[in-house]
FIDREN-844046 format. One record per residue (C-alpha): x, z, y. Coordinates in Angstrom, 3 decimals. Layout:
! residues N
- px:pz:py
- X:Z:Y
...
! end
This chain:
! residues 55
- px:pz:py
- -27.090:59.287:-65.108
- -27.127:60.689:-68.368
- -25.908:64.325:-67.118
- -28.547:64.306:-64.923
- -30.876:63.585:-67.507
- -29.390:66.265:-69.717
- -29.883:68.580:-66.685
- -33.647:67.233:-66.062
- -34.301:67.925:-70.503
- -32.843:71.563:-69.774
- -34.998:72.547:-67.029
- -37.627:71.076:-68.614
- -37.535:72.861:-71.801
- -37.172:76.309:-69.434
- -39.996:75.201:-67.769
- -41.801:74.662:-70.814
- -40.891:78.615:-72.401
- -41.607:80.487:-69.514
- -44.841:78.154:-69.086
- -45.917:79.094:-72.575
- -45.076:83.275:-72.082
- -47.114:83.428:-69.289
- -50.057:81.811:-70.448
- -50.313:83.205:-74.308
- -48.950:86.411:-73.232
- -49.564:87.145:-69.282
- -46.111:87.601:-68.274
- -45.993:87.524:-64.569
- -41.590:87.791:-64.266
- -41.935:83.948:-66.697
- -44.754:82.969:-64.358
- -42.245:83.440:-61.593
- -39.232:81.541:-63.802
- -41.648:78.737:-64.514
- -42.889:78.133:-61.137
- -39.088:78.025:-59.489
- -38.505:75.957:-62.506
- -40.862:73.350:-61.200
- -39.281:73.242:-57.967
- -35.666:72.135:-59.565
- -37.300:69.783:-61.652
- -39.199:67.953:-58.941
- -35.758:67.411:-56.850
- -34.166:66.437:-59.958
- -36.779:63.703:-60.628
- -36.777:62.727:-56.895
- -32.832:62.267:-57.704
- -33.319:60.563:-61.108
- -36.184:58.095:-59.150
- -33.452:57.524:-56.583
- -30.609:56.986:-59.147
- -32.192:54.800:-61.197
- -33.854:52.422:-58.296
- -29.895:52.157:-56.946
- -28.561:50.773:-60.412
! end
């Protein structure tokens, strides 16, 4: 549980720089990075939701 929870803060944090880049400074490539970003962080909160309903 906690790895995946140090995997979930990781993405998150990416999420959150390429998130920033693109908005202050129009950068389409960290638009891209942010947005596939969100897609491995919503399966890794369906997988935390799941993980922590099981213990």
């Amino acid at each position: 549980m906690k790895e995946l929870i140090e995997k979930i803060n990781a993405r998150f944090e990416a999420f959150k720089t390429d998130a920033q880049l693109l908005s202050e400074k129009g950068n389409k490539a960290a638009g891209t990075r942010a947005r596939k970003s969100s897609r491995v962080l919503e399966k890794l909160l369906k997988e935390f939701r799941n993980t922590s309903m099981e213990n």
